[in-house]
N, C-alpha and C positions, 0 to 999 in steps of 0.2 A: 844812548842808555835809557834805558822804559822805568819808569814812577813803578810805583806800587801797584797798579791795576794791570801792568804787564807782567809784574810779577804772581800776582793771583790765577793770571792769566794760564802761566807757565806750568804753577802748581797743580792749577785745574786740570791742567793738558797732562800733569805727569800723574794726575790719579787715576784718570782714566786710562790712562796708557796701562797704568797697576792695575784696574779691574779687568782691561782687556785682555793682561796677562794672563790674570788670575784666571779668566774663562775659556783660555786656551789650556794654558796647563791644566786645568779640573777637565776639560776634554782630553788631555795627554795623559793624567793621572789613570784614567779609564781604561786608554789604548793599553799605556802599559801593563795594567794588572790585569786586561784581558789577555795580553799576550805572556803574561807568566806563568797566570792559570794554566793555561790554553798549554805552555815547553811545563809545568808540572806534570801535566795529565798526559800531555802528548809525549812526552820521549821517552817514560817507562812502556807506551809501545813498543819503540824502537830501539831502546836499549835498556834492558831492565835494570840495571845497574843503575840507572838515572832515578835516584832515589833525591830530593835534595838537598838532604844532607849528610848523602853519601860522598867519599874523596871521591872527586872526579880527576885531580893533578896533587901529588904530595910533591911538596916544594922541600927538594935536597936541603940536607944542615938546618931544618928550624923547623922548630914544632906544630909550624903551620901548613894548611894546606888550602888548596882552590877545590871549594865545593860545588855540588851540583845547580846550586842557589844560587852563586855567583856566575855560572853561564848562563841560568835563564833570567836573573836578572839583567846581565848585559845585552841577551836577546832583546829584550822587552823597552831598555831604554832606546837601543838602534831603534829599533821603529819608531816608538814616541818621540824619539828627538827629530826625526824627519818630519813627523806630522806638525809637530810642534814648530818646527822650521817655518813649512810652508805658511801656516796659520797668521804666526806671530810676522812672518814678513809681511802679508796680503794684507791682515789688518790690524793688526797691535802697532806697528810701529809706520806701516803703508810704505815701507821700500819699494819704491818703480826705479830700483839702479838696475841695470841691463845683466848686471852680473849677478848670477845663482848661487856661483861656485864659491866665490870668495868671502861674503856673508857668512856661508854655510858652511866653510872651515870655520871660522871663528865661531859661532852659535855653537858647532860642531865639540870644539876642544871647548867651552866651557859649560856645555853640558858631560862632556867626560870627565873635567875638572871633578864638577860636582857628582857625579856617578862614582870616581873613584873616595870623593869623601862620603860620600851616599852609603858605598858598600862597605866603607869600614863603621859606620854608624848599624847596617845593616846585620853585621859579621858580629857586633859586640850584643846587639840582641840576641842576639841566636845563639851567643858562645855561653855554655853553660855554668863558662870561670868567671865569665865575665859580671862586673861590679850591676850593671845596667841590664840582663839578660829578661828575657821577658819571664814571667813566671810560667813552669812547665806544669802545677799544677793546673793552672787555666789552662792557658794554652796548650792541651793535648792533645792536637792534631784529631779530636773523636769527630768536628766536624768543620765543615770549610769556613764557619767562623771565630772556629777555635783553635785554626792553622797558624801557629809560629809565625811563619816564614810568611805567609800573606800581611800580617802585621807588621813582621821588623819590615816587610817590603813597603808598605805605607806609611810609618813612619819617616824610611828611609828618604822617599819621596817629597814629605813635609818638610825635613830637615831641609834640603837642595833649594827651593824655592825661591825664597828671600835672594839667595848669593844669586843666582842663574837670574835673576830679574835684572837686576843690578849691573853686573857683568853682559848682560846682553842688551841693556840699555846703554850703556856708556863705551861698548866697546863694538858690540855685533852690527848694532843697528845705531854707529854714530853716523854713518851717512845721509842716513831718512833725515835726520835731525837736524843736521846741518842744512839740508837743501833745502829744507823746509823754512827755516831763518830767514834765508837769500830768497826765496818767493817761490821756490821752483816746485814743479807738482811731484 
């Protein structure tokens, strides 16, 4: 059992861990709103319809629906979560376990976790009932800094963070941790 100086030791080790998160996700934060931009502007090429905040799926029996904001924001986390993956394993956390795959379900489902409370955080900005909605007199889409939907999408992003640090410390990448205890590289 380690005194006090093993304990500072640990704290030390887990703040950095937290800034090295932080510098991955603020490179994640990136990918993603370059790849949301990027499914805003690209798929009313390819389907004009892809407005996004047009219904892209109305959800039978309830008032609600899956907008076109919610498929480019799920585009946009797939990728950043893979980046995000590889980053946070290589040097956030420095897993050298031999396995890719089984990490990366786990990283995997708690970054969906968080993507699916992400998008309801996301969905309540945007909804015009809603208590929390962004204001539509700013935000009126007249220019790319006054886009809605780029905001509750940033937001959305803030929100996750904290949880997904946490969860992918204690859960994703408990075996970097552990092996690291035992001496192992």
């Amino acid at each position: 059992m380690g005194g006090p100086r093993d304990l500072y030791a640990r704290h030390r080790a887990s703040l950095g861990q937290f800034t090295r998160f932080c510098l991955v996700g603020a490179s994640g934060v990136l990918v993603n709103l370059l790849v949301a931009y990027l499914c805003k502007k690209g798929a009313p090429l390819i389907w004009p319809q892809a407005q996004e905040n047009a219904v892209l799926w109305d959800l039978p029996g309830i008032r609600y629906n899956i907008r076109w904001y919610h498929l480019f924001s799920m585009v946009a986390f797939l990728v950043a979560n893979l980046t995000n993956y590889q980053l946070n394993r290589s040097w956030t956390f420095q897993d050298r376990a031999r396995s890719w795959f089984g990490p990366f379900a786990r990283f995997f489902i708690v970054g969906l976790l968080s993507q699916l409370v992400g998008m309801g955080v996301e969905t309540a900005l945007m909804n015009a009932n809603s208590p929390i909605q962004l204001p539509s007199d700013f935000f009126d889409d007249s220019t790319g800094l006054r886009t809605k939907w780029y905001w509750a999408h940033l937001i959305m992003i803030m929100v996750t963070i904290p949880v997904s640090f946490l969860l992918n410390k204690f859960w994703t990448f408990r075996s970097a941790r552990t092996a690291r205890r035992r001496g192992e590289p």
